[in-house]
PDB file with SEQRES, HELIX, SHEET and CRYST1 records, atoms N, CA, C and O in Angstrom:
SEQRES   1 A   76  UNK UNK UNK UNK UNK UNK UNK UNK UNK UNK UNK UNK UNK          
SEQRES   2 A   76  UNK UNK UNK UNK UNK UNK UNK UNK UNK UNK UNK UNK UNK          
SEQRES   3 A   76  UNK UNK UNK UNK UNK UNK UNK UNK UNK UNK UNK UNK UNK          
SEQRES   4 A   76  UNK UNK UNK UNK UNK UNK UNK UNK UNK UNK UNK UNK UNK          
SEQRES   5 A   76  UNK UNK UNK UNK UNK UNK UNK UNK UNK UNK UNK UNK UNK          
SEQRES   6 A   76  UNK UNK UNK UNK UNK UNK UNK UNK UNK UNK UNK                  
HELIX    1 AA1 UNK A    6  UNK A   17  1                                  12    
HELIX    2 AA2 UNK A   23  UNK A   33  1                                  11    
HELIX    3 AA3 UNK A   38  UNK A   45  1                                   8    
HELIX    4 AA4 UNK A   49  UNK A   63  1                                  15    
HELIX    5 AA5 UNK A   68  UNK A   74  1                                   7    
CRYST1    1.000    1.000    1.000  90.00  90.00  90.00 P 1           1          
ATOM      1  N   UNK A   1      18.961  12.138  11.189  1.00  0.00           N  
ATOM      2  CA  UNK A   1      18.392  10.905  10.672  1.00  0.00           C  
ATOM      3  C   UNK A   1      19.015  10.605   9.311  1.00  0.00           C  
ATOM      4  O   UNK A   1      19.033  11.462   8.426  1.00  0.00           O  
ATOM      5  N   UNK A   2      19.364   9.769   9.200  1.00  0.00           N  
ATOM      6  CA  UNK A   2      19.938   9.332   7.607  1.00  0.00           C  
ATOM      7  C   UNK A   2      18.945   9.026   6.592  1.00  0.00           C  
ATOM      8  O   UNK A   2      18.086   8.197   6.891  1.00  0.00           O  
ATOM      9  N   UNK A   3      18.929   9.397   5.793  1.00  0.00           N  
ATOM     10  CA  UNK A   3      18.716   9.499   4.672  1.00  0.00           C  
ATOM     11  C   UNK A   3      18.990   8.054   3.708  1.00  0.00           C  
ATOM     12  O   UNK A   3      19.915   8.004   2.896  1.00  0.00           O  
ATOM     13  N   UNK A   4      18.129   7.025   3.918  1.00  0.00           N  
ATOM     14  CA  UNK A   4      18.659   5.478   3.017  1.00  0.00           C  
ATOM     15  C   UNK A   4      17.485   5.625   2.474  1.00  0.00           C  
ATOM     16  O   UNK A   4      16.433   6.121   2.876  1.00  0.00           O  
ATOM     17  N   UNK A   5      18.005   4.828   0.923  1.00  0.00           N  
ATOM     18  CA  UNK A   5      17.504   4.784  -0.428  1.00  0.00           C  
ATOM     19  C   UNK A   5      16.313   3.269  -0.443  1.00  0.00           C  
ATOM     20  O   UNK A   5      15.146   3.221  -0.833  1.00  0.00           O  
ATOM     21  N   UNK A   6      17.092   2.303   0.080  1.00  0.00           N  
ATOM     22  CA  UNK A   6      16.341   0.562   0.803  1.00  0.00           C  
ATOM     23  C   UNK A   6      15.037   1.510   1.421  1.00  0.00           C  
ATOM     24  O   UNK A   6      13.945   1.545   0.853  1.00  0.00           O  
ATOM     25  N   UNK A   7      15.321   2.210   2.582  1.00  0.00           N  
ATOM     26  CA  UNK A   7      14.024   2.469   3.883  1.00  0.00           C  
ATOM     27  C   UNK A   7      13.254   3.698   2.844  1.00  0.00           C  
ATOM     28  O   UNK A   7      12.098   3.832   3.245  1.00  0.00           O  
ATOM     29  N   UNK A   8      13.404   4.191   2.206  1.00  0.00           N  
ATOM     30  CA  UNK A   8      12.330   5.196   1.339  1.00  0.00           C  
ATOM     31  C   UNK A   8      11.334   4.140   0.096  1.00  0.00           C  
ATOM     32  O   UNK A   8      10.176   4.355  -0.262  1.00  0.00           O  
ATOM     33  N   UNK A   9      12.148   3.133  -0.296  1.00  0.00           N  
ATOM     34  CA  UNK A   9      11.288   2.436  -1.121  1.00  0.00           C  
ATOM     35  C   UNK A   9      10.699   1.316  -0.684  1.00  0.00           C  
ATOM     36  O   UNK A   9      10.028   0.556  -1.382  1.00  0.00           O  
ATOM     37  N   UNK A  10      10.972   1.179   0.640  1.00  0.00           N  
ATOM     38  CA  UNK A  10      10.117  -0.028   1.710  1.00  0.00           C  
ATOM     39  C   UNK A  10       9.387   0.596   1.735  1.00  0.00           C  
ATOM     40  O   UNK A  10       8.557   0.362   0.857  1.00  0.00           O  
ATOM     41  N   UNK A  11       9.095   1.678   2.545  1.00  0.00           N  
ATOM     42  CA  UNK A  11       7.975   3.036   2.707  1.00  0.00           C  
ATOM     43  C   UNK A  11       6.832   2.997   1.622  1.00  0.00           C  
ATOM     44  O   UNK A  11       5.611   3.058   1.766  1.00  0.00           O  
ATOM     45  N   UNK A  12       7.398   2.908   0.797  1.00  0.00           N  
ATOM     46  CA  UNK A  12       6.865   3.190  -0.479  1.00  0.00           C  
ATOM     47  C   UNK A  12       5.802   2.385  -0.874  1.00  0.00           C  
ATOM     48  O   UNK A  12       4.645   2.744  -1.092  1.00  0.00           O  
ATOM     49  N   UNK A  13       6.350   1.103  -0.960  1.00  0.00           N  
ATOM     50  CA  UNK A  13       6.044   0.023  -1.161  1.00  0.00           C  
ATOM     51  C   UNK A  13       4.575  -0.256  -0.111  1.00  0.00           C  
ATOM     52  O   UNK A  13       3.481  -0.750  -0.384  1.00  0.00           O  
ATOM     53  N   UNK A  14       5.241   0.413   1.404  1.00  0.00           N  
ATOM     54  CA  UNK A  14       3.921  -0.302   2.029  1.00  0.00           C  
ATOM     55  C   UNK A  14       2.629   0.729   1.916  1.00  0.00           C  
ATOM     56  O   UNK A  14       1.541   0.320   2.324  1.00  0.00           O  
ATOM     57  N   UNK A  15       2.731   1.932   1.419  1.00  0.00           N  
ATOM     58  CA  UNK A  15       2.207   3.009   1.069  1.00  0.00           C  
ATOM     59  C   UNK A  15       0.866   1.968   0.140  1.00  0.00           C  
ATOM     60  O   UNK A  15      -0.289   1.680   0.455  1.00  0.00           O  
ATOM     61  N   UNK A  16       1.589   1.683  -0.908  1.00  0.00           N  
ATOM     62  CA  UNK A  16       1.167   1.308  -2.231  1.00  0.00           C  
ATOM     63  C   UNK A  16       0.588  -0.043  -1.695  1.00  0.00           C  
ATOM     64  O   UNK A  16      -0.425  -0.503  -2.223  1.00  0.00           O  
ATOM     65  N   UNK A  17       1.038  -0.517  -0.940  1.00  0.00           N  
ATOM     66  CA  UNK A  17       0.345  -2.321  -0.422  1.00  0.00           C  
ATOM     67  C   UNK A  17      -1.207  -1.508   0.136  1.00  0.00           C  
ATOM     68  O   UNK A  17      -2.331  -1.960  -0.084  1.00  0.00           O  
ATOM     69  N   UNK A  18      -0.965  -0.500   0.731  1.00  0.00           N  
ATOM     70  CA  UNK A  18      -2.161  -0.270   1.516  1.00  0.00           C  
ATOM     71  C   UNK A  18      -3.386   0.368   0.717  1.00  0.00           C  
ATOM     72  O   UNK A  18      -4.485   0.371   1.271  1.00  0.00           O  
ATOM     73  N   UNK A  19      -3.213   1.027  -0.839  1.00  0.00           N  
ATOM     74  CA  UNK A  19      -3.930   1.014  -1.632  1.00  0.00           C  
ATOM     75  C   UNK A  19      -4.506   0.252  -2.431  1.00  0.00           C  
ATOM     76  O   UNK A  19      -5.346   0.634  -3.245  1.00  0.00           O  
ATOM     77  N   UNK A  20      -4.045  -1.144  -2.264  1.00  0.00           N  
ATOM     78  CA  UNK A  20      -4.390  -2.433  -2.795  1.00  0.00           C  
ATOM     79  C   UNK A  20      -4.227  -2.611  -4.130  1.00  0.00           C  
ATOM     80  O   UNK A  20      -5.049  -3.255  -4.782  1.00  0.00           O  
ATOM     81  N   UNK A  21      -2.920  -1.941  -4.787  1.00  0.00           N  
ATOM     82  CA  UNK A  21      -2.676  -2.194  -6.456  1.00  0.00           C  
ATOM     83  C   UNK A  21      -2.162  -3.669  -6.472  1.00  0.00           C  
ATOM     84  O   UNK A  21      -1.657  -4.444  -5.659  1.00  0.00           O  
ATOM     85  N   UNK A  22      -2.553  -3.688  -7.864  1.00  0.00           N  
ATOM     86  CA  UNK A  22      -2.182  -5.092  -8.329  1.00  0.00           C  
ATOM     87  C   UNK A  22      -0.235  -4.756  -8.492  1.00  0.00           C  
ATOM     88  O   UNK A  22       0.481  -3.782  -8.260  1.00  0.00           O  
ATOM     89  N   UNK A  23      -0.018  -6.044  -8.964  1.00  0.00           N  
ATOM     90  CA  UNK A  23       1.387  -6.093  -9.178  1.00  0.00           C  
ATOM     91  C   UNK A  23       1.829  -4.982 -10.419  1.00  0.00           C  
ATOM     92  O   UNK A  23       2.841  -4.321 -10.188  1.00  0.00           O  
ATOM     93  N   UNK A  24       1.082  -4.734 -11.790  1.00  0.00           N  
ATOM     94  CA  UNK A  24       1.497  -3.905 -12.739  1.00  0.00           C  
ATOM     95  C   UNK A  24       1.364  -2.646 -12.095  1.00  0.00           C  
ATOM     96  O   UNK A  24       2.301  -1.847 -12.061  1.00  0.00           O  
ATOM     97  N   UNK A  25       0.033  -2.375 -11.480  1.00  0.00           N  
ATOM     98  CA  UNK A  25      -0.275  -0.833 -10.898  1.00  0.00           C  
ATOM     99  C   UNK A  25       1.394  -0.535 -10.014  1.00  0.00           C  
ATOM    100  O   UNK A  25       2.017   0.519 -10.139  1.00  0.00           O  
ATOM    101  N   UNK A  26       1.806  -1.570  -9.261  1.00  0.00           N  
ATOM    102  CA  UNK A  26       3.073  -1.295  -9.119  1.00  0.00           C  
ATOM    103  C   UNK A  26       4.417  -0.713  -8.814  1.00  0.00           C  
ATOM    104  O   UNK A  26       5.106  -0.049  -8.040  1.00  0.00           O  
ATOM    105  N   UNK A  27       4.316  -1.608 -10.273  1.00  0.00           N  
ATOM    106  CA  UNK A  27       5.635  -1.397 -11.152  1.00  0.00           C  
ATOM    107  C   UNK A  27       5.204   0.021 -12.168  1.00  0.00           C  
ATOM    108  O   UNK A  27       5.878   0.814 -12.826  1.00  0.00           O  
ATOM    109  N   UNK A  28       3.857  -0.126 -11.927  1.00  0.00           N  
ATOM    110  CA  UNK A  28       3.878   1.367 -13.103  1.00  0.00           C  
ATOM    111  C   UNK A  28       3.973   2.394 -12.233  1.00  0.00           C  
ATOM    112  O   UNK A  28       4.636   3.384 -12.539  1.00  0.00           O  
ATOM    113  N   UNK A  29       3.298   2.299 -10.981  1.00  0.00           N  
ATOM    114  CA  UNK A  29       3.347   3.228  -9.779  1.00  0.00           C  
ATOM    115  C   UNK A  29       4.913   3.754  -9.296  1.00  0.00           C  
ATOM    116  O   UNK A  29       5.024   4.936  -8.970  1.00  0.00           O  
ATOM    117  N   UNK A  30       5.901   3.021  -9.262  1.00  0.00           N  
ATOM    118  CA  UNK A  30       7.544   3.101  -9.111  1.00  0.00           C  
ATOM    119  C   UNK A  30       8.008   3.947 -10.017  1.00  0.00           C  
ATOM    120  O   UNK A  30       8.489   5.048  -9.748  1.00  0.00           O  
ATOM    121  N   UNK A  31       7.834   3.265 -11.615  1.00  0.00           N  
ATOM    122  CA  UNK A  31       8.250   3.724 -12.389  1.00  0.00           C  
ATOM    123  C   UNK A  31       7.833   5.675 -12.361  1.00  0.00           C  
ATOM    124  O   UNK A  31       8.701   6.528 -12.548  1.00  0.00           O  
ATOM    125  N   UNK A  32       6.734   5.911 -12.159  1.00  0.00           N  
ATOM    126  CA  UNK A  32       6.207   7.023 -12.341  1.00  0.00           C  
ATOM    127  C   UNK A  32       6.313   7.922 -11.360  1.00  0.00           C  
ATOM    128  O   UNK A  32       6.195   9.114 -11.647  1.00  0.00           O  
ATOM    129  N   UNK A  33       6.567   7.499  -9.959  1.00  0.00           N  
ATOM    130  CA  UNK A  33       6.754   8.421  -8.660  1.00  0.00           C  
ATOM    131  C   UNK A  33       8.324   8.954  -9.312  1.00  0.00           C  
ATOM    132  O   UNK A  33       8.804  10.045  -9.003  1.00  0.00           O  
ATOM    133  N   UNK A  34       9.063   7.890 -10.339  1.00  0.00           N  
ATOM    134  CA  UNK A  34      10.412   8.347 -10.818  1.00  0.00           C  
ATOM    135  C   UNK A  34      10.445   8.939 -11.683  1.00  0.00           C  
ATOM    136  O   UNK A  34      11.336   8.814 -12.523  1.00  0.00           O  
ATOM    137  N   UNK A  35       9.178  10.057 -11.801  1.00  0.00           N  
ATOM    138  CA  UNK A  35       9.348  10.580 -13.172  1.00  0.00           C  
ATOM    139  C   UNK A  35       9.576  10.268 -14.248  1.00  0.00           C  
ATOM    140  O   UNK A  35       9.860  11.279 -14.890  1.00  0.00           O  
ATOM    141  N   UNK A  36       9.627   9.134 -15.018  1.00  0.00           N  
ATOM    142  CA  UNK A  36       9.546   8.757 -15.785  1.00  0.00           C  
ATOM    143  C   UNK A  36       8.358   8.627 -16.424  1.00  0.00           C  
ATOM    144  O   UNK A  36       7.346   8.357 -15.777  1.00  0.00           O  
ATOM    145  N   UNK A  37       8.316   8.856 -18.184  1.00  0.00           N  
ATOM    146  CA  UNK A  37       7.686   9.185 -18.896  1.00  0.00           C  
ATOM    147  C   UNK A  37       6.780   7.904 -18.834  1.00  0.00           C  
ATOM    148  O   UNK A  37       7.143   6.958 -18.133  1.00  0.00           O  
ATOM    149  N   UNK A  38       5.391   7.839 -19.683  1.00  0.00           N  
ATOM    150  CA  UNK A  38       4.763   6.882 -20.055  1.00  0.00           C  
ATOM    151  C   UNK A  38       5.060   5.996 -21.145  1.00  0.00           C  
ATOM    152  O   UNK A  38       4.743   4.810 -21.043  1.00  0.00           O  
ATOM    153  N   UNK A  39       5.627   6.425 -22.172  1.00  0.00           N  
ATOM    154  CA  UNK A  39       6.242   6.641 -23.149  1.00  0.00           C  
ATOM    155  C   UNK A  39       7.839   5.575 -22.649  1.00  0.00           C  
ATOM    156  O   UNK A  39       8.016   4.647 -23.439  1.00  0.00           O  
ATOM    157  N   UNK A  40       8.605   5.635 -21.814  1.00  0.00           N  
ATOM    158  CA  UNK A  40       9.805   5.086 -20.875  1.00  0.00           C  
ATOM    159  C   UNK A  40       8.476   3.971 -20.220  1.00  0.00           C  
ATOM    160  O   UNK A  40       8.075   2.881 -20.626  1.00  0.00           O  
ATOM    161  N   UNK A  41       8.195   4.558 -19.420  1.00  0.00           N  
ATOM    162  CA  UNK A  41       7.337   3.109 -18.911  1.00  0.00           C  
ATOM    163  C   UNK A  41       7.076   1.709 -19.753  1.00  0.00           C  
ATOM    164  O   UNK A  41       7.513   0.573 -19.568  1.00  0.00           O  
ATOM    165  N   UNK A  42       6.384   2.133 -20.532  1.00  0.00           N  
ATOM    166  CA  UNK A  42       5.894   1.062 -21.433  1.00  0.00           C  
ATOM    167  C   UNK A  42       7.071  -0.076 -22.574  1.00  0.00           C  
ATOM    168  O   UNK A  42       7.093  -1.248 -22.950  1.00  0.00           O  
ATOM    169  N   UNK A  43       8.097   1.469 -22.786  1.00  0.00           N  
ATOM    170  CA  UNK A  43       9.262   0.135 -23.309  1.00  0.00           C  
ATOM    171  C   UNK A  43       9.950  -0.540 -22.416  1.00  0.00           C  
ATOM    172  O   UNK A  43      10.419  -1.649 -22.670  1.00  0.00           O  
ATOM    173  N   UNK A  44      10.112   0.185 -21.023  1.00  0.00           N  
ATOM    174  CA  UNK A  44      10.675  -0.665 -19.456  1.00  0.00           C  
ATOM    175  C   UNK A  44       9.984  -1.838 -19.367  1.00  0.00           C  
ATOM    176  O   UNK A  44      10.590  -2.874 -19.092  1.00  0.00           O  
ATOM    177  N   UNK A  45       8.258  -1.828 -19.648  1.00  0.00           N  
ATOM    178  CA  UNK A  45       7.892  -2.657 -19.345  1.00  0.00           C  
ATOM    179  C   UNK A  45       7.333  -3.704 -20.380  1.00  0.00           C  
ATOM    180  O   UNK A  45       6.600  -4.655 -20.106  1.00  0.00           O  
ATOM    181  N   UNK A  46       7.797  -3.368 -21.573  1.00  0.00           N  
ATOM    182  CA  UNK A  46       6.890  -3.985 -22.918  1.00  0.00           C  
ATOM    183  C   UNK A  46       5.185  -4.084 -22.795  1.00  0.00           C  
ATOM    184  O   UNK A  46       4.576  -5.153 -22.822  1.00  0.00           O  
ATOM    185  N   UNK A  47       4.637  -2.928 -22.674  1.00  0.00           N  
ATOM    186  CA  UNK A  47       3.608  -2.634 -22.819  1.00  0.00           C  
ATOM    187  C   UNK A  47       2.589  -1.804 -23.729  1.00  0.00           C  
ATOM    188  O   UNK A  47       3.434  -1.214 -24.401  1.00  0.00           O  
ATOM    189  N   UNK A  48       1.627  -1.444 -24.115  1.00  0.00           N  
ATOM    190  CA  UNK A  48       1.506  -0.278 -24.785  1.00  0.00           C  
ATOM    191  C   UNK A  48       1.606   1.222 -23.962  1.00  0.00           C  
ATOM    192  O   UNK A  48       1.176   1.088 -22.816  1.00  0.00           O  
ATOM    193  N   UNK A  49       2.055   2.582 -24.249  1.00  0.00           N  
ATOM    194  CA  UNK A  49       1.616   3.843 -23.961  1.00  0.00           C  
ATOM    195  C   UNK A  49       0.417   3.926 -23.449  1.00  0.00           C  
ATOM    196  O   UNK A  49       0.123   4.685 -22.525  1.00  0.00           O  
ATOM    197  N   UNK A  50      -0.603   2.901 -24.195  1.00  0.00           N  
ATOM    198  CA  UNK A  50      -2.093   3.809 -23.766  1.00  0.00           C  
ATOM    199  C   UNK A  50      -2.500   2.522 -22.581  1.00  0.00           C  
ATOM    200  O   UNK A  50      -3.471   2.609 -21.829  1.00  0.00           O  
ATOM    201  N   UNK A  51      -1.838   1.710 -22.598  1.00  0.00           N  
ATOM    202  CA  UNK A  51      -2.221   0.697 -21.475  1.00  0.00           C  
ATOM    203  C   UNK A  51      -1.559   1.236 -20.098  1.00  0.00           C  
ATOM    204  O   UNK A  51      -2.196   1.231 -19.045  1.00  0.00           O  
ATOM    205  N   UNK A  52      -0.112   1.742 -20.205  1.00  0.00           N  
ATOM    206  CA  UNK A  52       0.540   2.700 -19.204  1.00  0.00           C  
ATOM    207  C   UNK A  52      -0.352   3.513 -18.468  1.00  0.00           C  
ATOM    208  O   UNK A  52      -0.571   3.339 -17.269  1.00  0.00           O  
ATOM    209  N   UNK A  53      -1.022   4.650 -19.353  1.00  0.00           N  
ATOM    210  CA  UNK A  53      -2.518   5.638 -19.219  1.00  0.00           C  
ATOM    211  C   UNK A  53      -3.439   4.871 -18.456  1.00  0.00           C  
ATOM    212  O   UNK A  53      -4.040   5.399 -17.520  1.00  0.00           O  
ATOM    213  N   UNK A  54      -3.601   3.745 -18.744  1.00  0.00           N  
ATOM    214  CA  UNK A  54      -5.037   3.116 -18.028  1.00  0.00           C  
ATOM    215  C   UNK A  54      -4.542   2.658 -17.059  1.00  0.00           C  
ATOM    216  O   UNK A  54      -5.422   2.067 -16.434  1.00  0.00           O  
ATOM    217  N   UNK A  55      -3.213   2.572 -16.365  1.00  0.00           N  
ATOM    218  CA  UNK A  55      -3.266   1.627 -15.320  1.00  0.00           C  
ATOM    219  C   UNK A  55      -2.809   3.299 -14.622  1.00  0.00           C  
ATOM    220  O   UNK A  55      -3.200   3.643 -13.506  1.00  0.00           O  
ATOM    221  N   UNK A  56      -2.100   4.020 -15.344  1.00  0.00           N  
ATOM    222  CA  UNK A  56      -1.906   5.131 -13.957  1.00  0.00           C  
ATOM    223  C   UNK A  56      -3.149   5.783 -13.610  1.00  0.00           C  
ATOM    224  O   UNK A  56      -3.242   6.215 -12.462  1.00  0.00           O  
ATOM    225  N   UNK A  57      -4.182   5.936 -14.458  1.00  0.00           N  
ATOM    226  CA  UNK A  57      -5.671   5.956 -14.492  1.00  0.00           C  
ATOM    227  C   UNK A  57      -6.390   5.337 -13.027  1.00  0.00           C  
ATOM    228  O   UNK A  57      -7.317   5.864 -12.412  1.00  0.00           O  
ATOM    229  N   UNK A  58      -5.654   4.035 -12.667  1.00  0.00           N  
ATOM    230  CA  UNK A  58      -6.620   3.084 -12.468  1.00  0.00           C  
ATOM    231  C   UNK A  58      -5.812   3.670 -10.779  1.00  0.00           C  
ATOM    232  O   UNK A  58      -6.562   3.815  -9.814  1.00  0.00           O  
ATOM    233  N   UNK A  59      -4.202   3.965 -10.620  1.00  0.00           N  
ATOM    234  CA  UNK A  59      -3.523   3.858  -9.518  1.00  0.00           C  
ATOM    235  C   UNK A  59      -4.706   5.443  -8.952  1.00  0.00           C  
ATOM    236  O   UNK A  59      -5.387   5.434  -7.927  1.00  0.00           O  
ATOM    237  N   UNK A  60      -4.640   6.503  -9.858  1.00  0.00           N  
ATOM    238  CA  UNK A  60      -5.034   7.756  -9.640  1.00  0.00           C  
ATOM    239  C   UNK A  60      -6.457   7.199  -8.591  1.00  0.00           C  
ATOM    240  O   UNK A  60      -6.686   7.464  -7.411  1.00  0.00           O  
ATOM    241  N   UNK A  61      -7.122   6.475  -9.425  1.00  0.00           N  
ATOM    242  CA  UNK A  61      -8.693   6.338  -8.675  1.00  0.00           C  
ATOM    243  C   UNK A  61      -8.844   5.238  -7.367  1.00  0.00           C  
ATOM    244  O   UNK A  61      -9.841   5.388  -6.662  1.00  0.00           O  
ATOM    245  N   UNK A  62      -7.847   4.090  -7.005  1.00  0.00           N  
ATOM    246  CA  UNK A  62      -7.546   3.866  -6.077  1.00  0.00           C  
ATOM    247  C   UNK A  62      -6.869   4.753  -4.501  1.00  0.00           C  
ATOM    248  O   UNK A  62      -6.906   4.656  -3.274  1.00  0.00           O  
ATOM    249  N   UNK A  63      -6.203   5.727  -5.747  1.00  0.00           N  
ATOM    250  CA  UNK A  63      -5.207   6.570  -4.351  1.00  0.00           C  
ATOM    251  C   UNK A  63      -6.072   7.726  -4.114  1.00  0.00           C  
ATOM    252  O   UNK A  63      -5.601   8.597  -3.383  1.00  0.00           O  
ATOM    253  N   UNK A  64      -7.384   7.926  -4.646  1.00  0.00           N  
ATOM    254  CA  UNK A  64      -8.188   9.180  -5.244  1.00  0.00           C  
ATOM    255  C   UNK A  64      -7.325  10.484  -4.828  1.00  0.00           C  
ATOM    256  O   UNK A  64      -7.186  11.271  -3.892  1.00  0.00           O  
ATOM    257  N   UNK A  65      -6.737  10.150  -6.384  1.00  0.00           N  
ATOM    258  CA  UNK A  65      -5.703  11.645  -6.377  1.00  0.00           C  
ATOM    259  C   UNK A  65      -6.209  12.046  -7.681  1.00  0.00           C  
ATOM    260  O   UNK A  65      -7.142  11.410  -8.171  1.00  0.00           O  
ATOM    261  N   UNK A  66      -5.545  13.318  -8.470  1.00  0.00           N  
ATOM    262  CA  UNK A  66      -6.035  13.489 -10.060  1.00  0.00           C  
ATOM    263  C   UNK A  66      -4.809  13.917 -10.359  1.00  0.00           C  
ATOM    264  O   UNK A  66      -5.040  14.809 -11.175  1.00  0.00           O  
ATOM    265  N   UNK A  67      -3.082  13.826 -10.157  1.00  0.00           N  
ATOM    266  CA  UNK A  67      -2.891  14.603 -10.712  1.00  0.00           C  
ATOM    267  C   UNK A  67      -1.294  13.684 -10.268  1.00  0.00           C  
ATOM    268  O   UNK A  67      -1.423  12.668  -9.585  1.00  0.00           O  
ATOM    269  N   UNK A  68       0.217  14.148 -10.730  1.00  0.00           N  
ATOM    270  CA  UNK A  68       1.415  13.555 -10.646  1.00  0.00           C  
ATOM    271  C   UNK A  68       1.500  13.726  -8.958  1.00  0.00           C  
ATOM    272  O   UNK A  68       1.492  12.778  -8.172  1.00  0.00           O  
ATOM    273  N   UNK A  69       1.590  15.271  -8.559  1.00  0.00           N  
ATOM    274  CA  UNK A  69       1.952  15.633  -8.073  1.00  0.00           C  
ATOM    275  C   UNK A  69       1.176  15.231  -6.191  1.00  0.00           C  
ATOM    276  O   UNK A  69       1.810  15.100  -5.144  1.00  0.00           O  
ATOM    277  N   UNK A  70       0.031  15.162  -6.361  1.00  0.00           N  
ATOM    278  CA  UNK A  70      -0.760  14.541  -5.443  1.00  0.00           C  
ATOM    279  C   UNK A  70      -0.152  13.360  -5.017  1.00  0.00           C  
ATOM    280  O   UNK A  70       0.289  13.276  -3.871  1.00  0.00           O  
ATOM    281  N   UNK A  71      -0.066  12.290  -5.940  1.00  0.00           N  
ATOM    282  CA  UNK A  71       0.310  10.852  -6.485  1.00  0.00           C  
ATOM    283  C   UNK A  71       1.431  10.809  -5.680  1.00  0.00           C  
ATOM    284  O   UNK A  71       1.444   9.945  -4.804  1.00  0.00           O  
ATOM    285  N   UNK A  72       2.630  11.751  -5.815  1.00  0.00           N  
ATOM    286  CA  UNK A  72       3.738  11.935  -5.011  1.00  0.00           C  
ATOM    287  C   UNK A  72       3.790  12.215  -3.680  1.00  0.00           C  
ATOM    288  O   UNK A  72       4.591  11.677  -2.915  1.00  0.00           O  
ATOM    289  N   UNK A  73       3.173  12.836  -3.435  1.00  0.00           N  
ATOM    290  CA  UNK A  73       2.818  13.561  -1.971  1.00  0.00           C  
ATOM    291  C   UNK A  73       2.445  12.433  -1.042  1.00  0.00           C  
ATOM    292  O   UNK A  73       2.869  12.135   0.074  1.00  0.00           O  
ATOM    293  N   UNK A  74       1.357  11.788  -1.969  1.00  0.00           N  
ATOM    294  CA  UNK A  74       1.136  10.506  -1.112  1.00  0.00           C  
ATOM    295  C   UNK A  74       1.596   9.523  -0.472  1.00  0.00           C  
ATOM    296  O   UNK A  74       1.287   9.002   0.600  1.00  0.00           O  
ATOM    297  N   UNK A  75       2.924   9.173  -1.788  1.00  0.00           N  
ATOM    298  CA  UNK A  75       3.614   8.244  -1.084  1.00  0.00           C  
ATOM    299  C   UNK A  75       5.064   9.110  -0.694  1.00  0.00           C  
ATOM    300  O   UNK A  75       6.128   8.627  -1.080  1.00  0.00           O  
ATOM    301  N   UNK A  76       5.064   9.845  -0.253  1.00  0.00           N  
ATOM    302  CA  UNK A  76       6.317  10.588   0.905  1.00  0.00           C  
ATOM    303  C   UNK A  76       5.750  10.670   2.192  1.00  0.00           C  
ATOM    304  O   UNK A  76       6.404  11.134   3.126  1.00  0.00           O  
TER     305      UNK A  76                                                      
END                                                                             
């Protein structure tokens, strides 16, 4: 089976449609399955750090996960 980069973030995407995030939950949700910092998030997105916190906060209690690594699991 091949391995495409397009069909893993369609996946992804419909993962995340089916948890019902808003549009920022997202883009913060992307940003963060990519390891990327909160800290990186927030200047990616011109936001604050602690607003970053509240929305991955907000993805955590929609996806009821507690933790990065859960968060990940989920959407693979």
């Amino acid at each position: 089976m091949v391995n495409n980069a397009g069909l893993q973030k369609f996946r992804r995407e419909k993962v995340l449609d089916n948890y019902k995030l808003t549009g920022r939950e997202k883009e913060v949700a992307s940003l963060w399955f990519s390891d990327k910092s909160a800290l990186h998030i927030s200047n990616t997105l011109g936001i604050s750090e602690g607003s970053v916190r509240n929305v991955v906060k907000s993805i955590y209690i929609k996806m009821n996960v507690s933790d990065r690594s859960q968060f990940a699991k989920k959407l693979l």
